[in-house]
N, C-alpha and C positions, 0 to 999 in steps of 0.2 A: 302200394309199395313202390311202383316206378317212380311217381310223384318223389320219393326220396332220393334216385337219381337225379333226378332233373330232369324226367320226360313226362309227356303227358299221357294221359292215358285212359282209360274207361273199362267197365266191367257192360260185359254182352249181358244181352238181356233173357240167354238162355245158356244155359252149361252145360253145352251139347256139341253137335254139329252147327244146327240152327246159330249159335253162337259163333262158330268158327264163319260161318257164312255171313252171317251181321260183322264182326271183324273188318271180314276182307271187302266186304260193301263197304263199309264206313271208310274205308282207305288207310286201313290198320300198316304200319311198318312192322310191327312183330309182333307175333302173338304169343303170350305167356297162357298155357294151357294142362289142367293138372284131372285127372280119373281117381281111383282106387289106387292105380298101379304105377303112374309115370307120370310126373313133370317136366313138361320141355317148353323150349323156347324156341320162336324158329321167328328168322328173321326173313319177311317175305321178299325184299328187294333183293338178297344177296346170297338168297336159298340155304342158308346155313341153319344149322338145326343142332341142340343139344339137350343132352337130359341133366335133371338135375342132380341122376345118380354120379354122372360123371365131373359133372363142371363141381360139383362140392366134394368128390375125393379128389379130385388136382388141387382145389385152393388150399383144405386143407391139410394137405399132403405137402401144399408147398410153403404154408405156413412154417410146418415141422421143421421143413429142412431148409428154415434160414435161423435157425435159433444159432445167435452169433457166441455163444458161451459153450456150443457143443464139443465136448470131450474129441469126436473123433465123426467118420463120414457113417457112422454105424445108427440107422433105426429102425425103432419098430413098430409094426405094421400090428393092430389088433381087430381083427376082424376081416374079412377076404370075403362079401359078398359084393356088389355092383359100388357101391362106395370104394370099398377096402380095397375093391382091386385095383381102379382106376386110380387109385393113389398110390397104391404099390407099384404099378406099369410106370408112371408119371417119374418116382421116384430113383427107381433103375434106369432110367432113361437120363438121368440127370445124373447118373454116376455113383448111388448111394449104393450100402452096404443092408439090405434090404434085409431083415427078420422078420417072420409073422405068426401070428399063433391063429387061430380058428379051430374052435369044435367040430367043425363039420370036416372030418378030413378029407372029402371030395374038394372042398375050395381050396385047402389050402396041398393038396396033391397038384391040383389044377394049377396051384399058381408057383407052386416050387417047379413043376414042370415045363410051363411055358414064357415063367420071368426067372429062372434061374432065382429065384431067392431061397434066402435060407428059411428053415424050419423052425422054430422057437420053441422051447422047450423049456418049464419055469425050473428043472430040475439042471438048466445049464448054468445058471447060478451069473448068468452075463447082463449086466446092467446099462439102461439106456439112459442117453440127454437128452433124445427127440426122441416123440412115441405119436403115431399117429393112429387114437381110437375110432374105428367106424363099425361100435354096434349099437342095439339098440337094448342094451344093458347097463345096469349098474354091475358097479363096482367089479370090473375088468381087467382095471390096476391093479398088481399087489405091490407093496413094497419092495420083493426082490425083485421088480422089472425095471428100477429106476433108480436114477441117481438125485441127489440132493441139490440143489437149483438147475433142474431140466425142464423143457418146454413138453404140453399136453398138449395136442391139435383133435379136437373132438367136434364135428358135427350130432354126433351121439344123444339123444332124450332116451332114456336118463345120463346125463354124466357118469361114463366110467371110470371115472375117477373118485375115490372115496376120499371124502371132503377131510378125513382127520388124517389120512395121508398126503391130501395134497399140502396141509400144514404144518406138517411134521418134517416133512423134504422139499418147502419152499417151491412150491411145482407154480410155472406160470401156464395159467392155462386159457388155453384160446377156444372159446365156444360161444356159438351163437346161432343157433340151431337156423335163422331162415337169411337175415340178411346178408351174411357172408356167400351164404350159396348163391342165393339171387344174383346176386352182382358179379358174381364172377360166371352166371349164366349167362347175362346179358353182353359179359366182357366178351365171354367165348363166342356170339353171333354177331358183334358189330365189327 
């Protein structure tokens, strides 16, 4: 995968510690390193370190909200765990008009509370041009959450977006489940 940056790179010969320690023998500049639970990146000269959770809700969170056709500074946020939120936080920071929906109403109490965003609610009957999906569901989208040539920003396997809605309302959608994170992991340590 760096090799498509333009760096060079090598796979440790253990997926461990052991591995982290071969790395930093070998005279590794950053190690890209993933478990069950977390992928980070940490760049050893310049001590910087990020997860994948976060560097892929900023890119595509930042995707979202340069969709140059958008109605208004208003979107929405679908999903509020480690993705969802860092894209929601990213977003408000940049000045948007933050909506998010989530089942789990701990995350999204969590995140109406501590990023001021709004609560989304399909029964508000209020439709977006940017929609930023971070679950790991299908079909997420409905039709009343969107407007007809609006931008999809999804890291999300499965796509939530249902494929006969996104054809129905000309939805441009931006997913690409690893290269996009990647690189804007590596963006975020150099």
């Amino acid at each position: 995968m760096v090799k498509y940056f333009g760096l060079e790179g090598f796979i440790s010969e253990h997926p461990d510690v052991t591995g982290y320690y071969e790395a930093v023998s070998q005279g590794a500049d950053i190690i890209l390193m993933a478990d069950d639970h977390i992928f980070t990146a940490h760049n050893l000269r310049n001590e910087k370190i990020v997860s994948n959770h976060v560097a892929t809700g900023v890119i595509y969170a930042e995707i979202a909200s340069r969709y140059n056709e958008a109605a208004s500074k208003d979107i929405l946020v679908i999903g509020l765990g480690e993705v969802g939120y860092a894209g929601a936080s990213h977003l408000v920071k940049k000045g948007f008009n933050v909506f998010a929906c989530d089942p789990n109403k701990e995350f999204l109490e969590k995140a109406v509370d501590e990023l001021c965003i709004n609560p989304y609610c399909s029964d508000d009957r209020k439709r977006f041009s940017m929609v930023f999906e971070a679950t790991p569901n299908a079909d997420t989208i409905s039709e009343g959450m969107i407007e007809e040539r609006c931008l999809v920003s999804t890291p999300g396997i499965p796509c939530g977006l249902p494929s006969e809605v996104g054809k129905k309302y000309r939805v441009d959608l931006v997913m690409e489940p690893l290269v996009i994170g990647v690189a804007s992991m590596l963006y975020s340590i150099i």
